[in-house]
C-alpha positions as CSV (number, residue, x, y, z in Angstrom):
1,X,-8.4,29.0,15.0
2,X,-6.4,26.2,13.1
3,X,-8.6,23.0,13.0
4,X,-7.3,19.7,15.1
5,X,-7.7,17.0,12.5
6,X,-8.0,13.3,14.8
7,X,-7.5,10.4,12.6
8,X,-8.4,7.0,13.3
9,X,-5.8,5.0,12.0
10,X,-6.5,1.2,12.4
11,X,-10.2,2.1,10.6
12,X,-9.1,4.5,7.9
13,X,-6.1,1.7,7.2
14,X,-8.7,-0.7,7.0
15,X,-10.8,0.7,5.0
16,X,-9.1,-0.4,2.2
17,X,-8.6,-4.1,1.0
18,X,-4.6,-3.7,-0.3
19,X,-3.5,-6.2,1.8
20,X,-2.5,-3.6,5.2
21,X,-2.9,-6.7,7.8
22,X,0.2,-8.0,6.4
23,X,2.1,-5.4,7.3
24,X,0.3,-2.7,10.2
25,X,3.1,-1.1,11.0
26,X,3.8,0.1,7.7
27,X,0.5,0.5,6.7
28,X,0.0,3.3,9.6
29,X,3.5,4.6,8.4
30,X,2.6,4.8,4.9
31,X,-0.6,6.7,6.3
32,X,1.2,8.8,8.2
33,X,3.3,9.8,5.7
34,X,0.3,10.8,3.5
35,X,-1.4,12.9,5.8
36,X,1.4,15.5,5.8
37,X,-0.3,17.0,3.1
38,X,-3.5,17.8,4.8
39,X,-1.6,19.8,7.4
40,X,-0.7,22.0,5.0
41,X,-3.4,21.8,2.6
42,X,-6.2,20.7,4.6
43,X,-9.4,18.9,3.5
44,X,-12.3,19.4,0.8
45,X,-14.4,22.1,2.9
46,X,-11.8,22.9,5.6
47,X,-8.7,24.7,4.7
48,X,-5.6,24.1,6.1
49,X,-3.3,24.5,7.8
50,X,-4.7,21.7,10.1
51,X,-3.1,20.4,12.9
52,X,-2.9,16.5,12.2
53,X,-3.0,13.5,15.1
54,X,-3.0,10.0,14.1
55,X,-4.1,7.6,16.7
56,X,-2.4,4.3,16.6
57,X,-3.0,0.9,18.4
58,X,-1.5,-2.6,18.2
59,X,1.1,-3.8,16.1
60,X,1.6,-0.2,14.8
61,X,1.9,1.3,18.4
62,X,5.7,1.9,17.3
63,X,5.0,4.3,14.4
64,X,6.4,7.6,15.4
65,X,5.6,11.1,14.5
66,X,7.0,13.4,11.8
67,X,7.0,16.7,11.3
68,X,3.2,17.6,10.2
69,X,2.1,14.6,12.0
70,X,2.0,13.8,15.6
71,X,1.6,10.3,16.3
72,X,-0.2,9.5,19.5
73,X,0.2,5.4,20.4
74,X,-3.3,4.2,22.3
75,X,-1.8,1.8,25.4
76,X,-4.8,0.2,25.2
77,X,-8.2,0.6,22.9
78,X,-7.4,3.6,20.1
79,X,-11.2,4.7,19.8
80,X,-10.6,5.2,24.0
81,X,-7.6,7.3,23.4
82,X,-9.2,9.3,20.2
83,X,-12.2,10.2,22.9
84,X,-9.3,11.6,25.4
85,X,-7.9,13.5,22.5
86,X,-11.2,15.0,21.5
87,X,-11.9,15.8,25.0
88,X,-9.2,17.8,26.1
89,X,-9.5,19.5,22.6
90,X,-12.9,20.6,22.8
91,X,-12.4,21.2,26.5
92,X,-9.7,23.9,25.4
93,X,-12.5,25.0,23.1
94,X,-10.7,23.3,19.7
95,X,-12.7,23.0,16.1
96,X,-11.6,19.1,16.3
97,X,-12.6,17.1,12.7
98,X,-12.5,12.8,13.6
99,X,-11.6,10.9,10.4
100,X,-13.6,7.0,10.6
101,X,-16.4,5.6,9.8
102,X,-17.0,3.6,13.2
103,X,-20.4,4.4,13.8
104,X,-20.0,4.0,17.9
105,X,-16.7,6.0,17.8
106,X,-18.5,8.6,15.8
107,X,-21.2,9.2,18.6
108,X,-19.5,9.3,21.4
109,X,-16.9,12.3,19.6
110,X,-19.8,14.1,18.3
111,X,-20.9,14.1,21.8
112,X,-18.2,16.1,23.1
113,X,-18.6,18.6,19.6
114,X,-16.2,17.0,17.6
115,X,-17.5,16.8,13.7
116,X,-16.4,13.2,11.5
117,X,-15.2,12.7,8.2
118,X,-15.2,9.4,6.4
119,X,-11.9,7.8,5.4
120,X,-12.1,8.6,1.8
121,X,-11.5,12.1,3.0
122,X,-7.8,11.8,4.3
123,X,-7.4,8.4,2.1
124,X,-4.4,8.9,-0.9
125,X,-6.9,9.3,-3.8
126,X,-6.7,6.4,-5.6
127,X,-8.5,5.4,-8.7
128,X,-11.2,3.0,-8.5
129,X,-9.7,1.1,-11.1
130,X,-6.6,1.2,-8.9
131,X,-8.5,-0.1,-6.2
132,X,-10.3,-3.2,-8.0
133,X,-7.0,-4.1,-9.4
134,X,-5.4,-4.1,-5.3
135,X,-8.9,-6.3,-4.8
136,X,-8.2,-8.5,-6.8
137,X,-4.5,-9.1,-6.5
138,X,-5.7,-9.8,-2.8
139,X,-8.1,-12.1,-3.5
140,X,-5.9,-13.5,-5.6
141,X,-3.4,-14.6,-3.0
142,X,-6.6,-15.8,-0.6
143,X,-7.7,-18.1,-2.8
144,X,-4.0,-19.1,-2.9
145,X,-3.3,-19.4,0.3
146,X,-6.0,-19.4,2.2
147,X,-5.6,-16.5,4.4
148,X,-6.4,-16.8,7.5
149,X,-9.5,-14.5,9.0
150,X,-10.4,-14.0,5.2
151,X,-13.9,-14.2,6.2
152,X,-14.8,-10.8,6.7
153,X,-17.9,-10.3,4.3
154,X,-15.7,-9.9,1.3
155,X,-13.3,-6.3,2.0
156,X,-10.2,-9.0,1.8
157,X,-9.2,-7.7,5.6
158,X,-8.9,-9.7,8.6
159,X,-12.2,-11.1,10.8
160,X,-15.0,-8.7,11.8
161,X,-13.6,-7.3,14.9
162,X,-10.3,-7.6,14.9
163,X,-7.9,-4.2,15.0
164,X,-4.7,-3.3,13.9
């Protein structure tokens, strides 16, 4: 049975401090685009090929699916419409993996069987000097130009709370 792979997209977007809430649409595109890989290749400790759905929400509600990828566009909360997914997956008796790291979204998937990975698992791997420099370059233009919302405990993303 091929395994459903469910990917969160505004937390595993997030979860990196390269400057995404300038541009969401094409930060869930550029994700997308990344993920085509794990259909064929699948994951560290699950084999592909994996059948990939990336849920989207907000500004990048327009992002559409490619071939590897279906793109499913949340009409209102994404975490609500990843639950559906995962639902009617495991309903149908699917081996359904849920990339975040939301701790509430995590429970109530697990509940209906689903298993979680954190974002570093579908995440391009990046170096982390690659990632201090994107940091930085961030914080850079903060301090610049005093981006608004940049008080989110210090990942250089927008205010606790708010989604893509």
């Amino acid at each position: 049975m091929r395994t459903l792979l469910v990917v969160d997209a505004a937390n595993v977007v997030g979860s990196v401090p390269d400057g995404w809430w300038r541009d969401r649409h094409g930060a869930a595109e550029r994700l997308r685009d990344s993920l085509r890989a794990h259909a064929g290749n699948g994951l560290p400790g699950h084999p592909g090929p994996l059948t990939v759905v990336l849920v989207v929400e907000g500004a990048a509600r327009r992002v559409a699916s490619v071939p590897g990828v279906r793109v499913e566009s949340a009409p209102g909360s994404g975490d609500d419409r990843i639950v559906e997914v995962v639902a009617e997956e495991t309903g149908r008796g699917a081996d359904v993996l849920v990339a975040t790291a939301d701790r509430e979204l995590r429970r109530r998937v697990e509940a209906y069987g689903a298993r979680c990975v954190g974002p570093r698992t579908v995440r391009p791997q990046r170096g982390d000097a690659e990632d201090a420099q994107d940091a930085a370059a961030v914080q850079g233009v903060e301090d610049a130009e005093g981006v608004e919302g940049a008080d989110d405990g210090g990942e250089g993303g927008p205010a606790a709370g708010e989604r893509t």
